[in-house]
MARKOLLUM-523760 format. One line per field, with one value per residue (C-alpha): chain; x, y, z; residue number from 1. Coordinates in steps of 0.2 Angstrom, whole numbers, plus 2048, in hexadecimal, padded with zeros to 3 digits. Layout:
<sites>
chain = (A  ...)
east = (X  ...)
north = (Y  ...)
up = (Z  ...)
n = (NUM  ...)
</sites>
This chain:
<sites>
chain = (A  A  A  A  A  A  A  A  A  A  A  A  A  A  A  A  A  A  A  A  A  A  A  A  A  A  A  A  A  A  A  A  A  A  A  A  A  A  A  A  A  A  A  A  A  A  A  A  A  A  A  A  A  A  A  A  A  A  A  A  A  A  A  A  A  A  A  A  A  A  A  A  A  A  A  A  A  A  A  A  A  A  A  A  A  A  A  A  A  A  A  A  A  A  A  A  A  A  A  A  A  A  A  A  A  A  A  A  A  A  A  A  A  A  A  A  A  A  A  A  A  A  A  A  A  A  A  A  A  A  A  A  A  A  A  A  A  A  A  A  A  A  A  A  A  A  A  A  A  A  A  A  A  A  A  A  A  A  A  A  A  A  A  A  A  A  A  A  A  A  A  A  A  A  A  A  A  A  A  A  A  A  A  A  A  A  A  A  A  A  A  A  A  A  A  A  A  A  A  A  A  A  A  A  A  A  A  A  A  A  A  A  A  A  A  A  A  A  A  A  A  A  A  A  A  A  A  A  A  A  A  A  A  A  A  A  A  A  A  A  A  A  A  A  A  A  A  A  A  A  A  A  A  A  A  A  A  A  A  A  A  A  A  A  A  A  A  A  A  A  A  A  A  A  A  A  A  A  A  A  A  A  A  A  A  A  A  A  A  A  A  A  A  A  A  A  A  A  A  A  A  A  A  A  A  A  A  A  A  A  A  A  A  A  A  A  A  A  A  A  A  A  A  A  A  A  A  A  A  A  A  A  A  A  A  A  A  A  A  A  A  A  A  A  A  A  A  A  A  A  A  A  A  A  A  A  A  A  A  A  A  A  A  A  A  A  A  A  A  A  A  A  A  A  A  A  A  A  A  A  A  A  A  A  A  A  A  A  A  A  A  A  A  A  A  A  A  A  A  A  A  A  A  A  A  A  A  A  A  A  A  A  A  A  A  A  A  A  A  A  A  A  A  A  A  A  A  A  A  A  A  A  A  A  A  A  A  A  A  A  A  A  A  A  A  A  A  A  A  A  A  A  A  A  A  A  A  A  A  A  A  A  A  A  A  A  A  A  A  A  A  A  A  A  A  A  A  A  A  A  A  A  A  A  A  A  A  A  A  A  A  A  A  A  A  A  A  A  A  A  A  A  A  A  A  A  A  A  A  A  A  A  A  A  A  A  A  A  A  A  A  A  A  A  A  A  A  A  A  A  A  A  A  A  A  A  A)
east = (B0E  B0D  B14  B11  B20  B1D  B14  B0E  B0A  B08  B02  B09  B03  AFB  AFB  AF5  AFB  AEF  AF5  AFE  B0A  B04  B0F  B05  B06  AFB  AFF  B00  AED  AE4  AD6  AD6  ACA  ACD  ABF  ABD  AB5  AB6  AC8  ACF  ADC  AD5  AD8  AEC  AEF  AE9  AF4  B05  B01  B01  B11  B03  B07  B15  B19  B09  B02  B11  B13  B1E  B20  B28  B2C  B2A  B1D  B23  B18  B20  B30  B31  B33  B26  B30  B3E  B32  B26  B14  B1A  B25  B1A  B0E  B13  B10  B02  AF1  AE6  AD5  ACC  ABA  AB7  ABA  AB7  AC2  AD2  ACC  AD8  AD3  AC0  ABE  ABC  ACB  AD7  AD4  ADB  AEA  AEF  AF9  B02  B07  B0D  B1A  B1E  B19  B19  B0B  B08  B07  AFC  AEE  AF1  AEF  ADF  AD5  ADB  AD3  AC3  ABF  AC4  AB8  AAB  AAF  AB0  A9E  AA2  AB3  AAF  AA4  AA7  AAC  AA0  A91  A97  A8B  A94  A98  A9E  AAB  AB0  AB4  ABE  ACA  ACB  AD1  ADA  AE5  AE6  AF0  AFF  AFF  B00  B01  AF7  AE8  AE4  AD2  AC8  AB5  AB4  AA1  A9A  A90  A8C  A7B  A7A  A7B  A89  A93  A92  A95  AA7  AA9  AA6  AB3  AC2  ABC  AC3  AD4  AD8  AD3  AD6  AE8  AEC  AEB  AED  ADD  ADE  ACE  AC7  AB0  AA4  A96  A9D  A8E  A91  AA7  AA8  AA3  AB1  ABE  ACE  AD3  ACE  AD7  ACF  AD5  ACF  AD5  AE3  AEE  AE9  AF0  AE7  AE2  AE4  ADA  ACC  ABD  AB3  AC1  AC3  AB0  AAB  AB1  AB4  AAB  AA6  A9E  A91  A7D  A81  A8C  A84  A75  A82  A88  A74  A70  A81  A86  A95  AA2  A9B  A97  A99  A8F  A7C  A7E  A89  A7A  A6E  A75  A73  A64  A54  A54  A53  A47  A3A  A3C  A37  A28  A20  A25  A1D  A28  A27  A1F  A28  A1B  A18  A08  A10  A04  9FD  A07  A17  A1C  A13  A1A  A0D  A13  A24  A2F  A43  A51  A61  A63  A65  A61  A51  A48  A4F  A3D  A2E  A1A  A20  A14  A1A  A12  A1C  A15  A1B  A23  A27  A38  A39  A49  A49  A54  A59  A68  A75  A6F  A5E  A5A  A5A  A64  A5B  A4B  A52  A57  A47  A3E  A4C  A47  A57  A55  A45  A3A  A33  A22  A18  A1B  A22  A18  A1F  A0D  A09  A19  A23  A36  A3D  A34  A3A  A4C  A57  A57  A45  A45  A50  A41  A36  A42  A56  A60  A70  A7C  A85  A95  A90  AA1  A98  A90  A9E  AA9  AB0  AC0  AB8  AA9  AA3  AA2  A99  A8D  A8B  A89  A7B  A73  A74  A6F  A60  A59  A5D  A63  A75  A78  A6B  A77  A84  A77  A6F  A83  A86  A73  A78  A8B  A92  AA5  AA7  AB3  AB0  AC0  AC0  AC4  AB5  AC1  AC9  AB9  AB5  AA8  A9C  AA0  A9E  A8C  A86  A8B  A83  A73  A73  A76  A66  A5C  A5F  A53  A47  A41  A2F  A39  A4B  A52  A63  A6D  A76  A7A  A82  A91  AA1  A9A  A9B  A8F  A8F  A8D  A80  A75  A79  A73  A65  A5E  A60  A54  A48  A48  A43  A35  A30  A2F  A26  A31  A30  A41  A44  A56  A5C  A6A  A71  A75  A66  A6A  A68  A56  A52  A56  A4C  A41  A30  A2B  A39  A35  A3D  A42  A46  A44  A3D  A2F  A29  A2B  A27  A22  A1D  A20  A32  A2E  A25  A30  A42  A39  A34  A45  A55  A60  A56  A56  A61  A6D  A5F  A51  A5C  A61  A51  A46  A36  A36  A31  A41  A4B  A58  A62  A59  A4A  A4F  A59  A46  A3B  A47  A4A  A5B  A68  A6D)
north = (594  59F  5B1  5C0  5CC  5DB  5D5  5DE  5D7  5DF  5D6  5D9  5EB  5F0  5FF  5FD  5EF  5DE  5DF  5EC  5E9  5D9  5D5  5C9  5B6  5AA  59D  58B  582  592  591  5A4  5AD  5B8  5C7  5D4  5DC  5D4  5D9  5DF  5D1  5C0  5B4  5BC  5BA  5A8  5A5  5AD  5A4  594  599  598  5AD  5B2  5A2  59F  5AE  5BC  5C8  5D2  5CE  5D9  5D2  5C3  5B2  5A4  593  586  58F  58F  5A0  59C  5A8  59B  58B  586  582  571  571  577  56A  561  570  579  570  57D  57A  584  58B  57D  56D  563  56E  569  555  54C  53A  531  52A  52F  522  529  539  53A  530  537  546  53B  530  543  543  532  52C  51A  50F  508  51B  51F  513  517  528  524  51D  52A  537  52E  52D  53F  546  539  533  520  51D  524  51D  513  51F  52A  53D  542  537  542  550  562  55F  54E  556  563  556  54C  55C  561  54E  54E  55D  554  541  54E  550  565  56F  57C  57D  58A  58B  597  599  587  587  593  585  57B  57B  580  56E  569  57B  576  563  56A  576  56C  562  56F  575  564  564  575  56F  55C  55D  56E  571  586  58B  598  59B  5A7  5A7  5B5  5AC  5B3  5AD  59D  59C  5AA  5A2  593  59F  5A4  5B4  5BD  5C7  5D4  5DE  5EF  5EE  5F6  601  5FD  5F2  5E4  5E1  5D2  5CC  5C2  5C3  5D0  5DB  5DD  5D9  5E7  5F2  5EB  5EF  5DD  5D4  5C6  5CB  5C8  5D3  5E0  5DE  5DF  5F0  5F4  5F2  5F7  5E7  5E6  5D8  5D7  5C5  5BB  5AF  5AA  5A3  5B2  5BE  5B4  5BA  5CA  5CE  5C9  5DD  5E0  5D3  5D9  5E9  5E2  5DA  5EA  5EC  5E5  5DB  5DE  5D1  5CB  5C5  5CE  5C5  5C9  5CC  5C2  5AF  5B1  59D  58E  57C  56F  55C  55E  54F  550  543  53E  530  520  528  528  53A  549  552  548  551  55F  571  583  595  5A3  5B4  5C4  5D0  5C2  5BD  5AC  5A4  58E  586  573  569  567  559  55D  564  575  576  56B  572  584  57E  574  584  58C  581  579  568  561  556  547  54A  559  56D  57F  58C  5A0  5A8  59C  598  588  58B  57B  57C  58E  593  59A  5AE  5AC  5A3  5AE  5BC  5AE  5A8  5AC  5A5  5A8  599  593  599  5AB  5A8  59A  5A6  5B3  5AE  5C0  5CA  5DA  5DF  5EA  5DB  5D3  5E0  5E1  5D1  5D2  5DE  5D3  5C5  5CC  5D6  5E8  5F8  5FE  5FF  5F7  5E9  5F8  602  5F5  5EF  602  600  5F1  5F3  602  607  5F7  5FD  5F6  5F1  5E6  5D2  5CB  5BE  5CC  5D0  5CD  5C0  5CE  5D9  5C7  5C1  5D5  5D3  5C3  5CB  5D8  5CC  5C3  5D0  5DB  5CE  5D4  5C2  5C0  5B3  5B5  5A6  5A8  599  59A  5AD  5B2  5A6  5B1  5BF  5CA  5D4  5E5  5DE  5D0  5E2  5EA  5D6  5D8  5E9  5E4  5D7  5E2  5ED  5DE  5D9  5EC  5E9  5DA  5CE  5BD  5B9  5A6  5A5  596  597  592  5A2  5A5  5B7  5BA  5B4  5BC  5CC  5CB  5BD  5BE  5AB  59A  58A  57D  56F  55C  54B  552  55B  56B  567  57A  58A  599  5AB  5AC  5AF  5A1  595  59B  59F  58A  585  584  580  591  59D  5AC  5B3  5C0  5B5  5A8  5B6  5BF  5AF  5AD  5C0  5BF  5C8  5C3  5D3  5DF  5EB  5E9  5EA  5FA  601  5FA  603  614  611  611  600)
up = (698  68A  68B  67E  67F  67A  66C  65B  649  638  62C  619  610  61F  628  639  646  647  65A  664  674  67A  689  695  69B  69D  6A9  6A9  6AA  6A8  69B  695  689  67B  677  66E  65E  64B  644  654  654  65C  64E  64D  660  65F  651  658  667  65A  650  641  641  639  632  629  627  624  62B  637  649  656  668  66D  671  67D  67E  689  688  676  66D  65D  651  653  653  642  647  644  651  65C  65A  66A  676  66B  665  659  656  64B  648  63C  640  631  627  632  630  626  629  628  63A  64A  652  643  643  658  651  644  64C  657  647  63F  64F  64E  65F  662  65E  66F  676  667  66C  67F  67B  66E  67C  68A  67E  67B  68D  691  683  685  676  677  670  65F  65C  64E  643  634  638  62E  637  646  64E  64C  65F  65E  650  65B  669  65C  657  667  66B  65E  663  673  670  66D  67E  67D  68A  680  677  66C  668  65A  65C  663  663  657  64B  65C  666  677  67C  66F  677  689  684  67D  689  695  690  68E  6A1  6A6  69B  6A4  6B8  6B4  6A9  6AA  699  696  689  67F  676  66D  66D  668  671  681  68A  687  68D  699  6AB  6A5  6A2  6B0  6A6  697  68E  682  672  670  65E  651  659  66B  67B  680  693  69B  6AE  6B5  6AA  6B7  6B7  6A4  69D  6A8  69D  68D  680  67C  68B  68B  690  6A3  6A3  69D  6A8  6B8  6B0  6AE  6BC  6C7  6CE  6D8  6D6  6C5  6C0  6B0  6B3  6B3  6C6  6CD  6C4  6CA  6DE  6DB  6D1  6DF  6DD  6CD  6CC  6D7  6CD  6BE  6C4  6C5  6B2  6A2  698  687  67A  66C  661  650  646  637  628  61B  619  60D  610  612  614  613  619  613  615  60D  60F  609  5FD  607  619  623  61F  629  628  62A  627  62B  62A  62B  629  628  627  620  62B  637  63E  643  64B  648  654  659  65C  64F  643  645  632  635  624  61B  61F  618  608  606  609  5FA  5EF  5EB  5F5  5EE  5F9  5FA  5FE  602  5FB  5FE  5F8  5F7  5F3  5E6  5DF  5E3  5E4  5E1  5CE  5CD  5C1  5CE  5C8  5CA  5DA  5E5  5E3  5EC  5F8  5FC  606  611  612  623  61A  60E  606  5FD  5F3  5F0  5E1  5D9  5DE  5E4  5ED  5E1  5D4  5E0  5E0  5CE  5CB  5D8  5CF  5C1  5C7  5CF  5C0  5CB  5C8  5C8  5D9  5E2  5EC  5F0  5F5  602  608  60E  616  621  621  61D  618  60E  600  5EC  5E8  5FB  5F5  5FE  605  611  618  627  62E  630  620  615  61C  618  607  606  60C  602  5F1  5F6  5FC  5EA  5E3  5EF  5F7  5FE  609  613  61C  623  629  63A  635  645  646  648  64A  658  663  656  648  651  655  642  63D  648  641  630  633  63C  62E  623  62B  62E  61A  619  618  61F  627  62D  636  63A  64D  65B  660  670  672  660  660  66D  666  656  655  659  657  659  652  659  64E  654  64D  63C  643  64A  65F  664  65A  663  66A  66C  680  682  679  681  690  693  68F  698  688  67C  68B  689  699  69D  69E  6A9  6B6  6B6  6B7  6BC  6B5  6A3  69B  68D  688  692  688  68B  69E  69B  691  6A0  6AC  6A0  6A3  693  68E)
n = (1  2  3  4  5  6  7  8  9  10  11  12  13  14  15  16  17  18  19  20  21  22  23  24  25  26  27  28  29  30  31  32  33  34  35  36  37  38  39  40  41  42  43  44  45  46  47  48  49  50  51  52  53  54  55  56  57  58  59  60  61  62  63  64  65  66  67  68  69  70  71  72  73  74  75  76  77  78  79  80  81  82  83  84  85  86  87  88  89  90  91  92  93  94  95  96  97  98  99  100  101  102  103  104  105  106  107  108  109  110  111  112  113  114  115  116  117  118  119  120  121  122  123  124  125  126  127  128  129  130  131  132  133  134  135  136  137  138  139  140  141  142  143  144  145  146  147  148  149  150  151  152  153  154  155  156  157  158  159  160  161  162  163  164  165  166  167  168  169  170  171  172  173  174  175  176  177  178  179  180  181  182  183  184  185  186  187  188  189  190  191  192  193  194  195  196  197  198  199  200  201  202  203  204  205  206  207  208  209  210  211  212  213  214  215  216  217  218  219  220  221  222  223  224  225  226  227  228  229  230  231  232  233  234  235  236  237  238  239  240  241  242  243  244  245  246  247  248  249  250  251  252  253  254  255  256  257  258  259  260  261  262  263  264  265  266  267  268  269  270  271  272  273  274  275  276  277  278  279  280  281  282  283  284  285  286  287  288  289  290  291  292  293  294  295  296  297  298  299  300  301  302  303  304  305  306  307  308  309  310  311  312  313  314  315  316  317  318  319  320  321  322  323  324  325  326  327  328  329  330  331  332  333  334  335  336  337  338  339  340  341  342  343  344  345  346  347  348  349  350  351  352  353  354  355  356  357  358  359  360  361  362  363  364  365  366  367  368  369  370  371  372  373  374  375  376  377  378  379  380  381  382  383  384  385  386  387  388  389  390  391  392  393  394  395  396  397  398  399  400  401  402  403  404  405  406  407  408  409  410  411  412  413  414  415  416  417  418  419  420  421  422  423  424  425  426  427  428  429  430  431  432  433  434  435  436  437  438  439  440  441  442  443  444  445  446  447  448  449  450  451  452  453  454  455  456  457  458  459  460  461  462  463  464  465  466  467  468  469  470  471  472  473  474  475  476  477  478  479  480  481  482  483  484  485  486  487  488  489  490  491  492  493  494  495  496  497  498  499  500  501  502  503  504  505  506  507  508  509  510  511  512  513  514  515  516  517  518  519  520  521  522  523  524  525  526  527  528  529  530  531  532  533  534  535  536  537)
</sites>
């Protein structure tokens, strides 16, 4: 169904290849994933396999790309649009309509199909994405699932027969992600639709995928198999896998069931071991929220009487569905969303009543989207306007960006950064003013594994110098990692807070790979296994 030929791309006033001789097929109702590192070429094999690359982009292309028969240097996106449907990694921004019913329509209208068929089609798709019950409502009243399942659908009244997906559920919760993946498993074995999706969350797409393919990056050929075959020696691989290398398991599994098989040994190994504990007490309380209630004007309050502590030196990870005022409560906490009832207190100070220059030495925060914040041409005006902003010395941003992401050049526009480079310059503007109080807002999403670890030590550090870091994810191997307390949010209140053990431990949907294979053993991290058995990781 779609064929790279010998394919390489170079983009304009560049001087290495975005990808090298890629010559594979991926057959007809085959749902394959797309891995590899930040900048080794994902993103440009999705869009060649679209027409989006060369024809939006630039660019040169060498060889040759076949979907449905059609050579995409000789066909325009556009008309591609009946055998390709693109999704990409954030739905909202690809809406062009303001309900649910129009927005599946609307691409049909754009090819001209015939009312009759339109409706047919409307209601085909409703069913198939479970759908129907939201037909009539606002795309922006939708969950960030519920989105997702409406630009996945609306791809689908096209009728293609290919879907090109990029980072389908990196702002989803777990139960959101398996909702849609849930739902593009039955396209591929139902309809025999051919996926092509891209996902760093590896643990979460892996045991759905037929073949994987993975890009070792500039300069270097991609291979191409079924996932145990290449993720056992990719450099990127999900937590499973990397507890099957661990531990020398043979096939090697992707999946949380197939580990689960082998691993009645390793368990009865580690029940002879200590498992590490990942609370930290923290030090003295840096935040306190007392009865904090915040709504939006003309809608029932998102946060109800709700109290916090949060103690210097700690790392704590608060999680819940989509929707359930995760961001809400962190800019409460910033001070820019003022409540109705109740305070925020940072020491004695209370944010909301603080000017903003002062306030970000209180509390910063790191938006969903860093590039929010990033408004300059280079990254060394970023910094210096850091400094400035901050009241610092000459240097001190740049001096903390080479800390937590080095090689970042000065005269870099920040818009060509990668996912990665953008949320460490980020960090390092807020953390200049020197804040008692860091809350970071889903600060994982497109990130992969190595920069997730840099992330992750980054943060240890913080908390090594006091402090308080409040992170607000999806992402359950993250907070496994480097949290040592989850708060679990629902329905405006606190419905769990804890050591992250015994919080991810007690809950299907929060525990990480690890902990599902390993379970009843107390584990959390292929590291910590790797440490208990004095094996290298």
């Amino acid at each position: 169904m779609i064929a790279f030929e010998n394919v390489s791309i170079r983009y304009a006033d560049a001087t290495t290849d975005a990808l090298t001789g890629v010559d594979l097929r991926v057959p007809d109702g085959e749902l394959c994933l797309v891995v590899g590192r930040t900048g080794s070429g994902k993103s440009t094999l999705l869009g060649a396999a679209s027409g989006h690359v060369p024809h939006f982009t630039g660019g040169r292309l060498s060889g040759r790309v076949l979907v449905g028969g059609r050579d995409t240097r000789e066909h325009r996106p556009r008309e591609l649009a009946d055998v390709v449907g693109v999704v990409g990694q954030s739905p909202v921004d690809g809406f062009v309509t303001a309900s649910v019913e129009d927005e599946l329509a609307f691409t049909m209208e754009s090819l001209g199909i015939d009312r009759p068929v339109m409706r047919r089609r409307v209601e085909e798709t409703l069913d198939l994405l479970g759908l129907a019950d939201v037909r009539h409502r606002p795309l922006a009243a939708l969950s960030a699932g519920q989105q997702q399942r409406v630009a996945i659908g609306s791809a689908l009244t096209a009728h293609p027969r290919v879907l090109v997906l990029d980072e389908p559920t990196s702002a989803l919760d777990p139960g959101a992600a398996e909702d849609v993946l849930a739902a593009l498993h039955r396209l591929v074995h139902d309809l025999g639709i051919t996926v092509l999706l891209c996902e760093h969350r590896l643990e979460r797409v892996v045991q759905y995928a037929d073949s994987v393919i993975s890009l070792g990056g500039p300069g270097q050929r991609p291979t191409y198999g079924v996932p145990g075959d290449v993720l056992g020696t990719a450099d990127v691989a999900p937590p499973v896998v990397h507890l099957a290398r661990l531990a020398g398991w043979t096939p090697l599994p992707v999946s949380v069931r197939g580990a689960r098989r082998q691993a009645a040994d390793l368990r009865s190994r580690l029940a002879l071991c200590t498992a590490p504990s990942t609370h930290r007490a923290g030090g003295d309380i840096a935040l306190r929220v007392s009865g904090l209630t915040v709504g939006y004007r003309g809608a029932p309050p998102v946060l109800n009487d709700l109290d916090l502590a949060l103690a210097q030196g700690q790392v704590a990870a608060l999680m819940g569905r989509n929707g359930a005022g995760k961001s809400t409560l962190l800019w409460s906490l910033q001070g820019a969303l003022k409540p109705h009832r109740g305070s925020v207190r940072v020491g004695s100070d209370d944010p909301s009543a603080m000017p903003p220059a002062d306030r970000r030495t209180r509390v910063a925060l790191v938006p969903q989207n860093p590039t929010d914040l990033l408004y300059l041409d280079t990254v060394g005006a970023e910094c210096r306007q850091g400094d400035k902003e901050s009241r610092r010395p000459a240097g001190t941003t740049r001096t903390l960006l080479d800390r937590i992401t080095p090689g970042v050049g000065d005269a870099t526009d920040p818009r060509d950064l990668s996912e990665g480079q953008r949320l460490s310059l980020v960090l390092a503007i807020q953390l200049a003013a020197r804040p008692v109080v860091l809350l970071l807002d889903e600060p994982t999403r497109g990130l992969d594994y190595l920069s997730k670890d840099r992330l992750g030590e980054a943060v240890a550090e913080l908390a090594r110098d006091g402090v308080a870091v409040l992170l607000a994810t999806h992402d359950v191997e993250f907070v496994a990692t480097v949290a040592d307390r989850v708060l679990v949010l629902a329905g405006g209140e606190i419905i769990a807070d804890g050591p992250t053990r015994d919080v991810v431990l007690s809950s299907p949907t929060y525990a990480p790979q690890v902990a599902k294979v390993l379970a009843p053993e107390p584990w959390l991290t292929v590291h910590d296994v790797a440490h208990a058995l004095s094996v290298p990781a």
